[in-house]
N, C-alpha and C positions, 0 to 999 in steps of 0.2 A: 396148257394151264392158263385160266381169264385172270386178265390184272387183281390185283388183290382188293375183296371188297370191302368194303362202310363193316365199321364194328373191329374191323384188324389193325396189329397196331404196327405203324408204320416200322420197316425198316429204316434202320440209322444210316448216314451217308457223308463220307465227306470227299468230297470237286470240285475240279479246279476251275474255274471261270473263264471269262474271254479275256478279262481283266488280269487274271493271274492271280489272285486273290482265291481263296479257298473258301467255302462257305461247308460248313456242317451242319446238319438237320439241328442235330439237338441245339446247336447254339441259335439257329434259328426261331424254336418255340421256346426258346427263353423270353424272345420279343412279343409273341405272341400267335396265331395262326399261321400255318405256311402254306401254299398255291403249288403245289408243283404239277408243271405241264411239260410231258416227255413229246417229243418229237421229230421229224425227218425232216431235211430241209425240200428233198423232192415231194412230198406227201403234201396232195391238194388241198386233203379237208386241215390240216396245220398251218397253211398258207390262209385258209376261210377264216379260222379260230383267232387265232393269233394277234389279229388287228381289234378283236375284242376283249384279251387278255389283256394288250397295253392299256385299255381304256381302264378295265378295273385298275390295273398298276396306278395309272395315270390318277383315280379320285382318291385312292387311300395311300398315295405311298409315302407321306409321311405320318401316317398312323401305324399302332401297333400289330404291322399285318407284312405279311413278306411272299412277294408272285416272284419265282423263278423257274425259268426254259431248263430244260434239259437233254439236250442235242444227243441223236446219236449221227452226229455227221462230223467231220474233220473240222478243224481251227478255222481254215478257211473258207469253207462252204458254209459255215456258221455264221463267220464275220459278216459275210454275202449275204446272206438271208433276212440275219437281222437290220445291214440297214436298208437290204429293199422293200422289209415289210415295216420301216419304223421301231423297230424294239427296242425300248432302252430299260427294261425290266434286265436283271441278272441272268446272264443262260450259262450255265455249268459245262462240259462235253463231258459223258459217260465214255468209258475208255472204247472204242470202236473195234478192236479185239475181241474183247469179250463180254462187253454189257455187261456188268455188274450189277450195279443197280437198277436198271432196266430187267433185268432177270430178275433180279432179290425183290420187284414191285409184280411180278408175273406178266410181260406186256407181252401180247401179241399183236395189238395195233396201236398206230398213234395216229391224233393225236389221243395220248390218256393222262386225265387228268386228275390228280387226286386234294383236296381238301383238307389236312392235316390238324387237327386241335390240339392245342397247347399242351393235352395230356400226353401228344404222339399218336394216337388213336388218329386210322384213317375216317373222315367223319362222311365225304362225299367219294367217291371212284365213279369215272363218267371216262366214257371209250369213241372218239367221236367226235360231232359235233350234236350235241342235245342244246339244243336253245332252252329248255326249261332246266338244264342243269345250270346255264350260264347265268340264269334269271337266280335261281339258287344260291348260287354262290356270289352274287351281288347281294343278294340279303342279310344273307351270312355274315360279311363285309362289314356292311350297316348294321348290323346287331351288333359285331364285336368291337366293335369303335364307337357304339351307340351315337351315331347322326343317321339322316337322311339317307337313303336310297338314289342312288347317281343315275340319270337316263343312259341306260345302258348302249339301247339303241334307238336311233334317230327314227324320227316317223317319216322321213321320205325314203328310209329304208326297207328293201324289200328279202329281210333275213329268214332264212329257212329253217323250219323247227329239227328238222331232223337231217346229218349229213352223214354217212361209214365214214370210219374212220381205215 
C-alpha cells in the first residue's frame, strides 16, 4: 500500500513526544498547516532530509505553521539522532509494536513526508528525498504566513534533486 496521497484527508493522531507532552493532529491545524515527516533513525536518506527540515522549522516556527518528526525508532535512539543531527522541531514515537499511525498514513518508506492544510486534507505526500518537494514546501510556508521565501539551501551547497527513500 503507497503512503497516502495529495487530495486524501489526513488521518487524526494523537503522540507522545520526547518531551512527554502529547500533541494531536487536529489540535494542531487549529494553529494552522502541519509538516509531518515519518522516519528511521538508521535510514540514510532521513539523516540527508532532516537537516533541511530544521531549517524550514527554524524560518517559520514562530508562525502559524507546525514541522513535527515522527520516529519509528525507541525513546533513545530517538533522543540520539535528534541531537546528532540538530533537531529541535517536535518528534512524536509511533508505538514501535505496531505503527499505528505510520500504517493509518500507508508508509512503506521513509523518510515520508506529508503537508497537511488546515482543512486536514493531505495537500503534499513526498516519499524520499525530492528536492523540488522541499522547494514546495518552502513556498507553501511563505504563502501561508505571507512573507518572503527563506534560502532553503546555501549556494556552496552541493544538494541532490532526487534521493530513495
Amino acid at each position: 500500500m503507497p503512503a497516502l496521497a495529495a487530495g486524501t484527508l489526513a488521518p487524526d493522531f494523537i503522540l507522545t513526544g520526547l518531551d512527554g507532552q502529547k500533541f494531536s493532529l487536529q489540535e494542531g491545524l487549529q494553529r494552522g498547516p502541519v509538516i509531518v515527516a515519518f522516519f528511521k533513525v538508521s535510514c540514510p536518506t532521513c539523516q540527508y532530509a532532516f537537516p533541511f527540515l530544521q531549517r524550514l522549522y527554524e524560518a517559520y516556527e514562530n508562525k502559524p505553521v507546525t514541522v513535527i518528526g515522527i520516529s519509528q525508532n525507541d525513546r533513545k535512539q530517538t533522543a540520539s539522532f535528534i541531537r546528532e543531527f540538530g533537531i529541535t522541531f517536535p518528534i512524536l514515537l509511533d508505538d514501535i509494536q505496531s505503527y499505528p499511525v505510520s500504517n493509518a498514513y500507508g508508509l512503506t518508506n521513509v523518510p515520508s513526508i506529508f503537508w497537511i492544510g488546515k482543512d486536514g486534507e493531505i495537500e503534499l505526500s513526498t516519499v524520499g528525498w525530492v528536492k523540488a518537494d522541499f522547494e514546495a514546501m518552502n513556498r507553501r510556508l511563505a504563502e501561508s504566513v505571507q512573507s518572503a521565501e527563506i534560502p532553503l539551501f546555501n549556494p556552496e551547497e552541493d544538494v541532490r534533486d532526487f534521493r530513495a527513500g
